[in-house]
N, C-alpha and C positions, 0 to 999 in steps of 0.2 A: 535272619528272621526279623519281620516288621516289627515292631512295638507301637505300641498308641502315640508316643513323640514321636517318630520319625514317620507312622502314615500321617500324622497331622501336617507335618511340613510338605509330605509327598501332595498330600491334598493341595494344600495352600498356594504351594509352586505350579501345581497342575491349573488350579485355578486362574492362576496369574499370567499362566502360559495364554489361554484360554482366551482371559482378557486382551493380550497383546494382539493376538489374532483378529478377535472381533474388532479390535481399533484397526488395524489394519486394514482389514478387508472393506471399513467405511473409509476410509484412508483413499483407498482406492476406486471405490465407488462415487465419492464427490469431487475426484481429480477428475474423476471419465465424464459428471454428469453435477454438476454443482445442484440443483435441484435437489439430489436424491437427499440432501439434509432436512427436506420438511421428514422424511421417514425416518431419522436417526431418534434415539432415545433424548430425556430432557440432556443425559449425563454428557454426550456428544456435541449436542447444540450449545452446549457451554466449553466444549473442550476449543479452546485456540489456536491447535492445532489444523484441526477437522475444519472449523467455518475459515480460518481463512484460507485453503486450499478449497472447498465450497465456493466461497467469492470470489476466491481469483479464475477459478472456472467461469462460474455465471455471478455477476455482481447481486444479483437480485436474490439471490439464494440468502442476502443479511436477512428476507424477511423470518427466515426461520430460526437465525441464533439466537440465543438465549439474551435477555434485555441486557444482562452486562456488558455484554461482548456485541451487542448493538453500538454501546456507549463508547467501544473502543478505537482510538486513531486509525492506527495499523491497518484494523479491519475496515472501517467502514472506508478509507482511503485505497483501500486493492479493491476494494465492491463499487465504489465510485470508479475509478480508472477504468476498469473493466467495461461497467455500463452505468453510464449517467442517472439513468432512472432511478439505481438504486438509491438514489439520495433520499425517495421517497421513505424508505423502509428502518 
């Protein structure tokens, strides 16, 4: 029988499952199509993960990370490589 602690943790895991998924799935979508990061949430365009597999797709896709991760080597060096232009962004 559930009690209120253990549907709370059932929730929270369920949640966090949830989360992993959605990361994923954009995960997956800016490997196929780097662009598709102007339609990710703020919380995505900041994740480091996500934009730089965005950029190394399509360089141009820095215009849409989030300004810290604009400011990042790593990143803006895979989004240059990629495509020159990006330097603009």
């Amino acid at each position: 029988m559930l009690n209120k602690v253990n549907y709370k943790i059932l929730s929270v895991v369920g949640e966090s499952i949830a989360d992993v998924q959605e990361k994923m799935d954009m995960l997956a979508r800016v490997r196929k199509n780097g662009y598709e990061l102007r339609y990710a949430s703020a919380e995505y365009k900041g994740d480091r993960e996500i934009v730089l597999a965005a950029v190394s797709q399509n360089g141009c896709a820095l215009e849409y990370a989030s300004a810290e991760l604009k400011g990042d080597q790593e990143i803006v060096l895979a989004a240059v490589s990629q495509n020159g232009w990006a330097f603009q962004y």
